[in-house]
N, C-alpha and C positions, 0 to 999 in steps of 0.2 A: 504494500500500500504506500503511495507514497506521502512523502510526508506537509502539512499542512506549510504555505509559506512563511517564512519567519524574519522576524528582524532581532537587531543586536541590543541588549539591555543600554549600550551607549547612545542610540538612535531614540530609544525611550527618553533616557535623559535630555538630551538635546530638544525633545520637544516640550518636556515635561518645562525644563529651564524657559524656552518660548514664552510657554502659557503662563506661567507664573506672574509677569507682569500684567497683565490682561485676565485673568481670572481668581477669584478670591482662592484663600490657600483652603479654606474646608470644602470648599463644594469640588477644587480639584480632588482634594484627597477622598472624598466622598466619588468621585469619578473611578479613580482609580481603584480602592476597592470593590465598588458594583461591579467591575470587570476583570476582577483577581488579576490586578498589575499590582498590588503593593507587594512589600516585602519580599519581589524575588529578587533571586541570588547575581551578586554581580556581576559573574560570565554567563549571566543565563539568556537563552536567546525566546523572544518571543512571538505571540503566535499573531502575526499580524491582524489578523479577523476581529481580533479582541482588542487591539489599537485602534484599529477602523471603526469598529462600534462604539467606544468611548469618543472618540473623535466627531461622528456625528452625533452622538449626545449632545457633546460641548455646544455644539454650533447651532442645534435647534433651543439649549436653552439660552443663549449669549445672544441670540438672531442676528449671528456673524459668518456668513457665508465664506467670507476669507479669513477666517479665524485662525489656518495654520497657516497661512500667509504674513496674516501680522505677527505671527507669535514668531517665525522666522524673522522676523526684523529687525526682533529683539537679540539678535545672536549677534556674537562676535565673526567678521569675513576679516579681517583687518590685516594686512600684508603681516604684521609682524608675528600674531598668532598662525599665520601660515607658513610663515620661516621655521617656527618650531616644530611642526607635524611632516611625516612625509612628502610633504608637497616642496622641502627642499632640494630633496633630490631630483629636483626640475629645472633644466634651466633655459627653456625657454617655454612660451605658453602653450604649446602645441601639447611638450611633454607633459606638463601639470595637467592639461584636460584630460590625455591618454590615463594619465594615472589615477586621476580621480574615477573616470568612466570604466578602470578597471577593478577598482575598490568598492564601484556600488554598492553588490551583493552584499562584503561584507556588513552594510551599515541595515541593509534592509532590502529585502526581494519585491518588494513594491512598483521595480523596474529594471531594465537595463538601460547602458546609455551607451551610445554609440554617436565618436567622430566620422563625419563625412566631408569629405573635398569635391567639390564639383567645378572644375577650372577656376575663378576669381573667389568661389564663397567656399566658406567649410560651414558645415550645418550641426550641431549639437544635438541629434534626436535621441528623447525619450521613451521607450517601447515600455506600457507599460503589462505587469504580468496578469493572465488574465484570469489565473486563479485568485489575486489578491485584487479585486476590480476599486480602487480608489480616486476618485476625482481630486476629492481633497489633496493627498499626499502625492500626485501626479502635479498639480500644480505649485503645491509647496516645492518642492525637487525641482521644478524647473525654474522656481523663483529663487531657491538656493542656487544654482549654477550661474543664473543671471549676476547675483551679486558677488559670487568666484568670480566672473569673468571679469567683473568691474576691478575688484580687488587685486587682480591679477595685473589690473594697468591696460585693460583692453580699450585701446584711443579711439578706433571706429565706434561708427551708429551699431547698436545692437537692434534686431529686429525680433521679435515673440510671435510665435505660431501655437494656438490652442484651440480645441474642437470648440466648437460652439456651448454657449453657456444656456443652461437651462433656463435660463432668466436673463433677458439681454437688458434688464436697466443696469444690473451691474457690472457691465462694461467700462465704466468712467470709474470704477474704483477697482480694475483689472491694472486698467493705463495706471492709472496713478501711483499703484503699489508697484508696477516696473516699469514705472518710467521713462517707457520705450515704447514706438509704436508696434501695434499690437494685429493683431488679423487672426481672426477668427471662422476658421474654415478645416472639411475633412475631420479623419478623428489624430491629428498630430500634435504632438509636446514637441516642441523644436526651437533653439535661437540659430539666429543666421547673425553673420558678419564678415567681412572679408578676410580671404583664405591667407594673406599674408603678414596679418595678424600672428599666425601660429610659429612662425620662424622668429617671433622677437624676441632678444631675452632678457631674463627676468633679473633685476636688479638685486640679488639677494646672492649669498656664496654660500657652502658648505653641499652635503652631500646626503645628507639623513639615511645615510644605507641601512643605518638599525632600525630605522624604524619604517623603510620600506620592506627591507625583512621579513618583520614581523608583518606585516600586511600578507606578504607573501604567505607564510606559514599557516597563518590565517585561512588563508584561500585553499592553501592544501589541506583544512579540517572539513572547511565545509566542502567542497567540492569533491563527488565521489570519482568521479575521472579527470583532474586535473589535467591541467598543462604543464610539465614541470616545462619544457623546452620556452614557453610561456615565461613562468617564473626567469627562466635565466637570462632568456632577452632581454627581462625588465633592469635585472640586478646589472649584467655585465654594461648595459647602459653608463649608470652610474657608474660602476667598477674601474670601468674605462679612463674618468678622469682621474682617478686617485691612483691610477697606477698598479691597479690589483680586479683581477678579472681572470685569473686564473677557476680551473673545474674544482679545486680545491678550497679556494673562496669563495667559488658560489655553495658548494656545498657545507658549509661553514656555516654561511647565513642562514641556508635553507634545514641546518637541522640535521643532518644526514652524512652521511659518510661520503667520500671520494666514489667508491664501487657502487654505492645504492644510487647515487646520480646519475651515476654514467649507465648502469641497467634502465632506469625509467628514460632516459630520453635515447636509448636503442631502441625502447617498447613504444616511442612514438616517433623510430626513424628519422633521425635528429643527431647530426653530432656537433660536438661542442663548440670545435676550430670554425664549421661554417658558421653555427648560432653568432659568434664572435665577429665573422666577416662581414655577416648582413647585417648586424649592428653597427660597424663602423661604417658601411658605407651608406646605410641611414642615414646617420647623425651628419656624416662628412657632407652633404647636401642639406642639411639646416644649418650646418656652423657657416658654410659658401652662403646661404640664402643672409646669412643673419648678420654676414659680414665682415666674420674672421680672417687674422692673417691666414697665410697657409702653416707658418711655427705653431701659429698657437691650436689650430687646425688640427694639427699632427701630435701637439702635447694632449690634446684633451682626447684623441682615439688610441693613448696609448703605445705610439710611437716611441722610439727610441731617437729615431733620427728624420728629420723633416723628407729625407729621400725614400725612406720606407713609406710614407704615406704617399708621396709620388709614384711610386711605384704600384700599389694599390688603386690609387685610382684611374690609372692607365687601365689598370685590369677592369675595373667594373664599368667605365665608360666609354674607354676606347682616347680618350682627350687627355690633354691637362687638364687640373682645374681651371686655371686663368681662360682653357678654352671654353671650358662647357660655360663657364659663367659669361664668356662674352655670346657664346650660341643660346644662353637659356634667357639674356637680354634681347637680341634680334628675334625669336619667338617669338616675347611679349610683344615689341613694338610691332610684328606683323599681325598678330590677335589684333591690340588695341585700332592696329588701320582698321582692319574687315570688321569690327565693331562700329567704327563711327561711319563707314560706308555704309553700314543695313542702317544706322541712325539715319542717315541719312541725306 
């Protein structure tokens, strides 16, 4: 049988923390026992069903439809609490969204998220799950990322995509809580912004390996068929700049021995040395986009010597970099023509 959807005891907190400003503290607490959320245990995961029906309690007695929208408001997004959390091991915006859209589950199965590029825009979509059917915490989630993105230092317009609202007078307090313009069509959770946003990066140093680690290890409790090959792309990412990205230290972080790694990513046809190559030549195309020397290009994949990264990227693109990057400029300027031609 499989098992009911669940979220993390720290996902409770985080909403519980919300509400609190906005709802007196006995009638919360009267909430939360009606619904046997008090007194569980602190790694205990819960059953979302039971969040969702307290939730629409809240909101038919407060006759606040965006109830978990303002109670998100009251959270901390603030660049410097996101320096402390894994989100440091990000260092440009692209990677902090990958990483957050990979840690969903942890926090709460209420949805998945998934980055998408479509030439000039990358799209933020929301899928959400259809066992745990929630409008409420679909839109809280996407108003949570909204304010990631802000936090994040994202310069362009943001745009919001939400299914239609049962009630279209409250539309003008949808806009107002995201402060972006808004469209309301189809059944999608989506931000749009420009796709070259993602290559910027983030103002902040360090590398939080521990505690994307521990994300990781995380994902391998809950998850009955993992990705380790997954996990190591994520890690040797990071690993890459510090200089340590060997099968030894990912298997360090991840808990496990040198041989139990390298069996689970044989059992998903996956070896190491490639996992390691398509990460570098990943990144070596956001660090070109974001405006790297080539030195410092070649210190942060890892390199020993700035000629070994030349040498590698001869191999994956056939060019220099200084060439792909003057060929990946003539592209855009040939797009941008044949764009303002169909303008017209």
């Amino acid at each position: 049988m499989t098992p009911p959807p669940l979220a993390s005891h720290n996902n409770l907190a985080k909403i519980l923390k919300g509400l609190r400003p906005l709802i007196a503290a006995q009638q919360l607490e009267h909430a939360l026992g009606t619904h046997r959320l008090d007194h569980l245990p602190a790694r205990s995961r819960v059953p979302l069903a039971r969040v969702n029906a307290m939730l629409e309690d809240l909101v038919r007695q407060q006759q606040d439809p965006l109830l978990l929208i303002n109670a998100f408001s009251h959270l901390d997004y603030s660049p410097a609490l996101l320096r402390k959390s894994y989100m440091a091991g990000a260092s440009t915006l692209g990677d902090a969204i990958n990483l957050a859209a990979r840690y969903t589950a942890i926090d709460s199965e209420v949805a998945s998220v998934q980055l998408e590029v479509q030439q000039a825009n990358a799209y933020l979509l929301l899928s959400g799950n259809p066992r745990a059917p929630s409008r409420l915490q679909l839109d809280a989630v996407l108003y949570s990322m909204a304010r990631l993105l802000r936090s994040l230092g994202l310069r362009s317009a943001l745009q919001v995509e939400l299914p239609p609202l049962p009630d279209a007078t409250l539309a003008p307090a949808y806009c107002q809580a995201f402060d972006a313009p808004l469209v309301f069509s189809g059944q999608a959770h989506r931000l749009s912004f420009p796709a070259i946003e993602l290559a910027r990066v983030l103002d902040w140093s360090g590398d939080a390996i521990d505690k994307t680690a521990k994300r990781e290890r995380q994902l391998i409790r809950l998850q009955p068929y993992h990705s380790w090959s997954g996990s190591v792309s994520t890690l040797v990412a990071i690993g890459l700049r510090r200089g340590e990205f060997s099968l030894a230290c990912c298997a360090r972080w991840l808990a496990v021995s040198s041989r139990t790694l390298q069996r689970r990513l044989q059992a998903e046809q996956k070896d190491f040395t490639d996992l390691v190559d398509s990460c570098r030549q990943r990144l070596s195309l956001e660090y070109l986009q974001a405006g790297y020397s080539n030195d410092s290009i070649a210190l942060l994949l890892g390199y020993r010597q700035t000629a070994q990264y030349f040498r590698s990227f001869r191999r994956w693109h056939g060019v220099s970099p200084s060439a792909y990057v003057r060929r990946a400029a003539a592209a855009r300027l040939s797009q941008q023509f044949m764009q303002d031609i169909d303008r017209g």
